[in-house]
N, C-alpha and C positions, 0 to 999 in steps of 0.2 A: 515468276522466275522464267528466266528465259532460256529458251534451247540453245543450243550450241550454234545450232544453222539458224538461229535468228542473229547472229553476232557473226560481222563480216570479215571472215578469215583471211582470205585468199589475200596474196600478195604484201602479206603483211609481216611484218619484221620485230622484235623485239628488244627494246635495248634495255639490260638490267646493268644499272653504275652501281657499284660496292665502294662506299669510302672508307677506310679505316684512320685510325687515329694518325697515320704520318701522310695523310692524304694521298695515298697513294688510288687511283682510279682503273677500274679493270671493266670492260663493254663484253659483257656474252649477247653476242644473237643467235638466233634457232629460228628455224620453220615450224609451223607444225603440220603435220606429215595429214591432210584430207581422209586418210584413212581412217584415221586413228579418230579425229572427227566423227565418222562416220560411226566408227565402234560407240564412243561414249554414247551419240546420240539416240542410236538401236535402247544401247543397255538402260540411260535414264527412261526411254519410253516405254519398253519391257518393265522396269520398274513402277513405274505409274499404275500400267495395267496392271500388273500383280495385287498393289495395294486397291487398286478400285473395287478388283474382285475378293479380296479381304473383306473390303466394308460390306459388301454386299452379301458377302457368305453368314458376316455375323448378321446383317439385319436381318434377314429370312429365318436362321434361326435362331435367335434369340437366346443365348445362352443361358441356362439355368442352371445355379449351383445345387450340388446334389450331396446329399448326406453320406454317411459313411455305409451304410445297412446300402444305400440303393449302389454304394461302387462295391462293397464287397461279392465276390462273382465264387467265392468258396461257399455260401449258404446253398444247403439240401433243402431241397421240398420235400414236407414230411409223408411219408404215404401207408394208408391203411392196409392197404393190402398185403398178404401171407409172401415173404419170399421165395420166390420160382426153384433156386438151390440150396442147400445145406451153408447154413452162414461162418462165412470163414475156412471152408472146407480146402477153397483154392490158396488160403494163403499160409493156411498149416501146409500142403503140399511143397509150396515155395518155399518154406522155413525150413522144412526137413530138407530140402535139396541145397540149401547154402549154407547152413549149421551143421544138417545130421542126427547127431544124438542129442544135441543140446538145442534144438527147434523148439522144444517147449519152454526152456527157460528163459531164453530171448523173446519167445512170444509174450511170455508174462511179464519180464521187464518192459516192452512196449504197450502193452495195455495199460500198466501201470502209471505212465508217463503218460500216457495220453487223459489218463480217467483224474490226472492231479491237473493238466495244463487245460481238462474242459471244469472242473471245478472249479478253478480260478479264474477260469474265462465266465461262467456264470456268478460268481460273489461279483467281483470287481465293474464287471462289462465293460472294456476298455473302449474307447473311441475308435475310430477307425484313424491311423496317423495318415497325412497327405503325403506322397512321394510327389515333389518340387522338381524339374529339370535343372541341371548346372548351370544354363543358361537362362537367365529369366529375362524375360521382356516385359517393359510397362509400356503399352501404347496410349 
């Protein structure tokens, strides 16, 4: 492929003929503007480089597909040790200050929902689903 400054612009002229069916003939000429040359030429080369450094980002590392368990980033480590504070202390606090009187019943409804969606997350064990960009690219 050749660059644009390998292809000899200057002083050159263009003539595009249009024939239509009652033959009539119409001559557009245009320059084109060195600049503008100038632009393209920057940008295909900045292109170039960007892809080289693509290839070279993938070869070095080597990409490796990774399971569902190594991208989920919600899994706790499980830890033996005694907790440091009273469990749940800070979030009955928090319940009682946006509820009130009814803190405990909201509390219990959220337990509740939470101890049926880790039940079914233990029967089932769902896959991990891929989230795909809108844009997909196959290089």
């Amino acid at each position: 492929m050749k660059l644009l400054s390998e292809i000899k612009w200057n002083d050159v002229k263009y003539n595009f003929k249009n024939s239509m069916k009652n033959e009539v003939k119409e001559e557009f000429e245009f320059e084109i503007d060195p600049e503008i040359i100038k632009f393209y030429e920057e940008s295909f080369k900045y292109k170039r480089e960007r892809q080289k450094e693509r290839k070279k980002k993938l070869s070095k590392n080597e990409l490796k597909p990774m399971t569902g368990e190594q991208l989920n980033l919600f899994t706790q480590e499980s830890s033996t040790n005694a907790p440091l504070e009273m469990v749940g202390k800070e979030r009955e606090e928090e319940l009682k200050l946006m509820y009130g009187d009814k803190a405990k019943v909201i509390q219990y409804l959220e337990t509740t929902l939470q101890m049926i969606h880790d039940k079914n997350y233990d029967i089932y064990l769902p896959k991990y689903w891929p989230s795909f960009p809108l844009r997909i690219k196959f290089n």
